[in-house]
N, C-alpha and C positions, 0 to 999 in steps of 0.2 A: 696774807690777806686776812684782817678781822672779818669774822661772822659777824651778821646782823640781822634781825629780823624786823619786817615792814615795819614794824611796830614803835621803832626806837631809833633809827637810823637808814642813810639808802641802803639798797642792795645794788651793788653795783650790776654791770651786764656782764662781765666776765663771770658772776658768781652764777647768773642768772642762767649766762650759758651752760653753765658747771653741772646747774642740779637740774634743769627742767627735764623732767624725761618727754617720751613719745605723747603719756597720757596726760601730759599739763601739770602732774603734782611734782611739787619741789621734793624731790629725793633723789638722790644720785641715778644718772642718767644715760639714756642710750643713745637716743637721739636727739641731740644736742643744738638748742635754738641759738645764734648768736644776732644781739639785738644793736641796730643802730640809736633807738630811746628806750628807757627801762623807767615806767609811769608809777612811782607809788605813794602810799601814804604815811603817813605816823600817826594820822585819827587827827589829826587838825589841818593838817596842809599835807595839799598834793606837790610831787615833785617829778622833774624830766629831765632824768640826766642821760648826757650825750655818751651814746656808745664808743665812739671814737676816740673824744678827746676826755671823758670821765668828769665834764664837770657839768654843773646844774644849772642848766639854761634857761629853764620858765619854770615860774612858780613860788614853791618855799615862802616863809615868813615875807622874806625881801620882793617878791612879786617881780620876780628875773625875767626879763623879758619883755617888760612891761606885763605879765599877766596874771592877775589874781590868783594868787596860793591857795586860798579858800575854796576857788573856785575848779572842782577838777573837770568840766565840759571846756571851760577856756584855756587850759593847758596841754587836753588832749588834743584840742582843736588844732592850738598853736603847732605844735607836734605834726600833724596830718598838715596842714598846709605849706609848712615848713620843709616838711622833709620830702625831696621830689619822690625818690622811690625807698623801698628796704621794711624793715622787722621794726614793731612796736614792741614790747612787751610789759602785759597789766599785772601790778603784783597781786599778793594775797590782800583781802579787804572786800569792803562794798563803797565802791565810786558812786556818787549822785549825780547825773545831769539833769539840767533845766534846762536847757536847751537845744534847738537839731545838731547833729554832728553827722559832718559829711567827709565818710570816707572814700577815697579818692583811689584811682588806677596807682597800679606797681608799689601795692602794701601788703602787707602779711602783720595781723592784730592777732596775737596770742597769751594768754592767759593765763594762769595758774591751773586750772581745769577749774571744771562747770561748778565744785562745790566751795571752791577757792576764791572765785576772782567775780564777783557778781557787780553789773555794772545797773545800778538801779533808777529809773524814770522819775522823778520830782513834780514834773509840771505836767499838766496834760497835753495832747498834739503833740508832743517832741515825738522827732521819729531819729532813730540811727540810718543812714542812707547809704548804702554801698553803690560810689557809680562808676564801674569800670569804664576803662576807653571802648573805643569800635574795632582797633586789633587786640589778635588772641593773645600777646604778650603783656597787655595791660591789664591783670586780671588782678583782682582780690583775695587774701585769702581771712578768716574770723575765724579762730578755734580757742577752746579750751576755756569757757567762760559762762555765766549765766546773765542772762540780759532780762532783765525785771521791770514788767509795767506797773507794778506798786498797786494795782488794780485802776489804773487811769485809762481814761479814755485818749485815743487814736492810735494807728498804726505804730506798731512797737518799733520793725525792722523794716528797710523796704532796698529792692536791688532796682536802681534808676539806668535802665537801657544802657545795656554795656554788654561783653562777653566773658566767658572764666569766670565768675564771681563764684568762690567753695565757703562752704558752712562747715566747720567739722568738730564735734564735740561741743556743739553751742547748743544750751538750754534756754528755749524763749519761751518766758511765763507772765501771767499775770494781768493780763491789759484785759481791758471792756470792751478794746475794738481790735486789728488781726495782729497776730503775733510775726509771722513772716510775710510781705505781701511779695511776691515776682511777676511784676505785669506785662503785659504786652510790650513788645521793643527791645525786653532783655532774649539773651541766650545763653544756653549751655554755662543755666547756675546749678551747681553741685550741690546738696545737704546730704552729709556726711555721718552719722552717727549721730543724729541731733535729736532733742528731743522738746516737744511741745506740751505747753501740756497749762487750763486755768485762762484762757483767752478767748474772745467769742469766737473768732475763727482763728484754729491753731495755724494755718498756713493756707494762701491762697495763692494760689497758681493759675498765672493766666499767660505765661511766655511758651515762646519756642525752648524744645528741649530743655526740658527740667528735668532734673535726676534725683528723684527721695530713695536713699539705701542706709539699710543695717538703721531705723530711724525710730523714733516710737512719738504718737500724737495721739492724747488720752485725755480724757476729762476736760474736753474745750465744751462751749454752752451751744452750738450754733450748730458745728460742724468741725470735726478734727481735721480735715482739709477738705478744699474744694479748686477743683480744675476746671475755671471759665472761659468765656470772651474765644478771641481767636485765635488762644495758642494750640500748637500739636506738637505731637511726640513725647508729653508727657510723659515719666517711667515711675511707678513706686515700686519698689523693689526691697524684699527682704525687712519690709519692716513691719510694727505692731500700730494699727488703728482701730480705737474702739473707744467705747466707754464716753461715746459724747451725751451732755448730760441734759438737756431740754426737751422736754415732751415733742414728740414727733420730727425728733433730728434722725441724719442718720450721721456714720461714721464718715464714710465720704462719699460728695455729691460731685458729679460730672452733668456742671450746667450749661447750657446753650444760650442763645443771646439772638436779638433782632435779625442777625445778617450773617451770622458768624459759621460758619463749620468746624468742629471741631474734631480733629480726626487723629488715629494714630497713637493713642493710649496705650497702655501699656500697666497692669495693676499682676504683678507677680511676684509668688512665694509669701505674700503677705499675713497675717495673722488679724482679722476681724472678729468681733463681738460686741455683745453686748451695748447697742444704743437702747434710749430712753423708751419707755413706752410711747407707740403709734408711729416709731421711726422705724430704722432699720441699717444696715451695714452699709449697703453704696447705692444711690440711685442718679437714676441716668436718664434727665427732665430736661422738661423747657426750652425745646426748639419750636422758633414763632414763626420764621423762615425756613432756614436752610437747616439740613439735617448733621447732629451728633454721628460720626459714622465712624467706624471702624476702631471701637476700644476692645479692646481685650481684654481678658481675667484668666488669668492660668494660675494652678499651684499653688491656691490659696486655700487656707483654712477657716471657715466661718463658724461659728456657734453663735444662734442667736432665736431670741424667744418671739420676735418680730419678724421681719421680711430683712434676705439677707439680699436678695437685690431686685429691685425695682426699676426696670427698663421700661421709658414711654419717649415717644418724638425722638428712636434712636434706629438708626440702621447699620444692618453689617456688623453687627455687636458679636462677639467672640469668648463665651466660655467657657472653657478650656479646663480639665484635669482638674477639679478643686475638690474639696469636701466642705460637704455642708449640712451640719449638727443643729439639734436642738428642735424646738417643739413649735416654732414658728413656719413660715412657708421659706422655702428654697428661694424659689425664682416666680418673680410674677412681672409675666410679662403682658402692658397694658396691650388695645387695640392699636395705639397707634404707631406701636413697634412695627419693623419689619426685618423681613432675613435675618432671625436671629440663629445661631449657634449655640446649641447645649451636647458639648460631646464627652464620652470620656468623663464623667462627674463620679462624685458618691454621694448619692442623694438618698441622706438619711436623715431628714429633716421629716418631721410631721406629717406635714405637705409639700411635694418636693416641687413641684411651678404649677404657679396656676399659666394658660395661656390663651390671650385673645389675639395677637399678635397675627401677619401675615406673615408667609413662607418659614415659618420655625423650623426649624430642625433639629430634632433631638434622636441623637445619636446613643448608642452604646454606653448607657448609663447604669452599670452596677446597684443593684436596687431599685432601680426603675425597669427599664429593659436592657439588655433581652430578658422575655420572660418566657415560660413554653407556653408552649401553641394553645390557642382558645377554638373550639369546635362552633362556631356560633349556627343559629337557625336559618335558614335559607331561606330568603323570598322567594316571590312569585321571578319566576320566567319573563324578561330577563331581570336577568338579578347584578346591581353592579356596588363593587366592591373599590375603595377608596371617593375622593385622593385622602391620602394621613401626610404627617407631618412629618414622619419620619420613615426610616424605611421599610418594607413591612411584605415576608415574604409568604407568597398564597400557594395553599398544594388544593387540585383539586383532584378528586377520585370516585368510582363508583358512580350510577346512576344512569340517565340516559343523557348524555350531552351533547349540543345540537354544535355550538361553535365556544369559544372562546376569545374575546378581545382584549389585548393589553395595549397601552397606549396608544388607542385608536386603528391597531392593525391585530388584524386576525393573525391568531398564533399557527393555525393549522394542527394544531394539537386537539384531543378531547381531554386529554387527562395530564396529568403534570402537574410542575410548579414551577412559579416565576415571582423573579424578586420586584413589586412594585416601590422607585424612587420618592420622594414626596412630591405631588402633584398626579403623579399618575392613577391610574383608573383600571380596573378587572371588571372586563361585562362578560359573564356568563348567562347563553340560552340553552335551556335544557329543556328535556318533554318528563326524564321521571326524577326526582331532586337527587343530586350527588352529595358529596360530603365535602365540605371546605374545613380548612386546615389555615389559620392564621398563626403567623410567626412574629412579633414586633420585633424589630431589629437595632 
């Protein structure tokens, strides 16, 4: 077999097979792609030669196909429409399309990797469209490749109600409007090691079960992602967001809508920082009806000189094991939060939550509490103690003491301690004052 490069001649798919390793760069290989079309260029004309039978069916000088050589959006097109199911494969180069390309169920688009194969936007509004079918055997896969909005305006990439649709190793940059959109109607779309990054919104999530892992979305103007509308089960996991760059953004927003609930989030192991001035890391806004409930935050690491998270109009909210650095506030949580969870943190932040919120609870937080016990001064007879937010437990001793009530029943004690829950209440009647002992728990 002669060697060739993009450049000068095709690469056939046996070769293609040969070298592509796991991570998309042509050097000899592990995991080995075999392609039914292998799409590339020579810097003047786009070519698509058939994996099968080895010859060159759309494109080239000759416009095979009937389809414009020049034109590589009508060759790949032809490609996807043509071929029911199976493997594309884009060579080394930067492809231009001008217009939509809709990739269709039981395809696998793979690349040279993300610094190799850059498929770049020409016109504004073009979008790439992934629509898988409504069974899970129909599914998508797009790796190894950069997808470039040139800085144009509209949605760069968008997944059109389907199931399985995977992202993996795809870098989506550059556009004025979202770099990945997954709305409402899709399911269980995968992004895989991907990375965002130079778009107003880096990825907007508004489906059932999405899955962001091992991922990075950085330096978008708006919002590095945002999970809206009426999807749940959202996961980001293990990946890097921060650095979104417009005055009072934050990194990622978890927003609500007229009718919607959004429930069942899920933001762990993640790495957050640094939004713009007056922003902050994740906030959690904008229910007009029905409440945002039930996200979680575990195992994340924040550092940031603003607010690393902002919970308002959200219930049931879950934060979980994280740390959280830097010279800004931790956790503020507005009035119109409720039942929020703060347990298990390290709250090394400036200010570690401000809270207006109902039913909070904040738990066993390393550098917040426990902290030891505070002796405070005793009112007047009777004297009552709570409710707190968290758990908080009371010794009382000494003095003259007439009764003791905790949670609306007499303990039959005078002296002791008891662990008051949040909401609960200590009424102490004494005649000469004792000593109280507070423990935040």
């Amino acid at each position: 077999m002669t060697l060739h490069t993009s450049a000068d001649a095709p690469i056939t798919c046996a070769y293609w097979d040969e070298l592509c390793d796991e991570d998309g760069f042509l050097a000899l290989g592990r995991n080995r792609y075999t392609c039914d079309y292998f799409i590339y260029t020579d810097g003047t004309y786009y070519y698509a030669e058939n994996g099968t039978t080895g010859n060159l069916d759309y494109g080239g000088p000759n416009n095979l196909g009937g389809v414009t050589g020049t034109n590589f959006r009508d060759v790949f097109q032809a490609v996807l429409t043509n071929l029911d199911a199976g493997k594309i494969g884009i060579g080394v180069g930067t492809f231009e399309w001008d217009d939509d390309i809709l990739i269709d169920d039981r395809k696998t688009i793979v690349g040279a990797g993300k610094d190799s194969t850059v498929l770049r936007r020409s016109v504004v509004n073009k979008t790439i469209t992934l629509q898988s079918g409504v069974a899970w055997t129909e599914s998508i896969h797009l790796m190894d490749m950069t997808i470039h909005g040139n800085n144009l305006a509209g949605t760069l990439v968008s997944v059109n109600s389907g199931r399985s649709v995977t992202l993996d190793r795809v870098r989506i940059t550059s556009s004025t409007g979202v770099g990945l959109h997954v709305p409402f109607g899709s399911w269980a779309t995968v992004i895989n090691r991907c990375w965002f990054d130079q778009c107003d919104v880096g990825a907007l999530l508004e489906a059932n079960f999405v899955q962001m892992v091992n991922s990075v979305s950085r330096y978008n103007i708006t919002t590095n992602v945002r999970i809206t509308s009426a999807g749940s089960a959202v996961r980001l996991i293990d990946s890097v967001i921060e650095k979104a760059t417009a005055a009072g953004s934050y990194n990622l927003e978890i927003q609500g809508g007229a009718s919607e609930i959004i429930a069942g989030h899920v933001i762990r192991g993640c790495w957050l920082e640094d939004a713009a001035a007056g922003g902050g890391n994740i906030k959690i806004f904008n229910r007009t009806v029905a409440d945002i409930c039930g996200v979680k935050i575990m195992l994340c690491e924040f550092s940031e000189d603003e607010t690393s998270i902002w919970i308002e109009e959200a219930t049931d909210t879950k934060i979980i094991a994280n740390h959280f650095g830097g010279v800004g506030t931790g956790i503020n949580i507005r009035a119109s939060a409720s039942t929020t969870l703060i347990q298990d943190n390290e709250l090394d932040s400036t200010t570690p939550f401000t809270n207006a919120g109902t039913g909070t609870l904040i738990l066993y937080n390393p550098g917040y509490n426990p902290v030891a016990a505070s002796t405070p001064a005793v009112g007047a007879s009777p004297v009552t103690y709570g409710p707190y937010t968290y758990p908080m437990y009371i010794e009382v001793s000494g003095g003259t003491v007439t009764s003791v009530t905790v949670r609306t029943v007499a303990s039959g004690l005078l002296s002791g301690g008891w662990m008051l829950y949040p909401g609960d209440t200590c009424v102490i009647v004494y005649a000469v004052v004792p000593v109280v002992k507070l423990w935040p728990q």
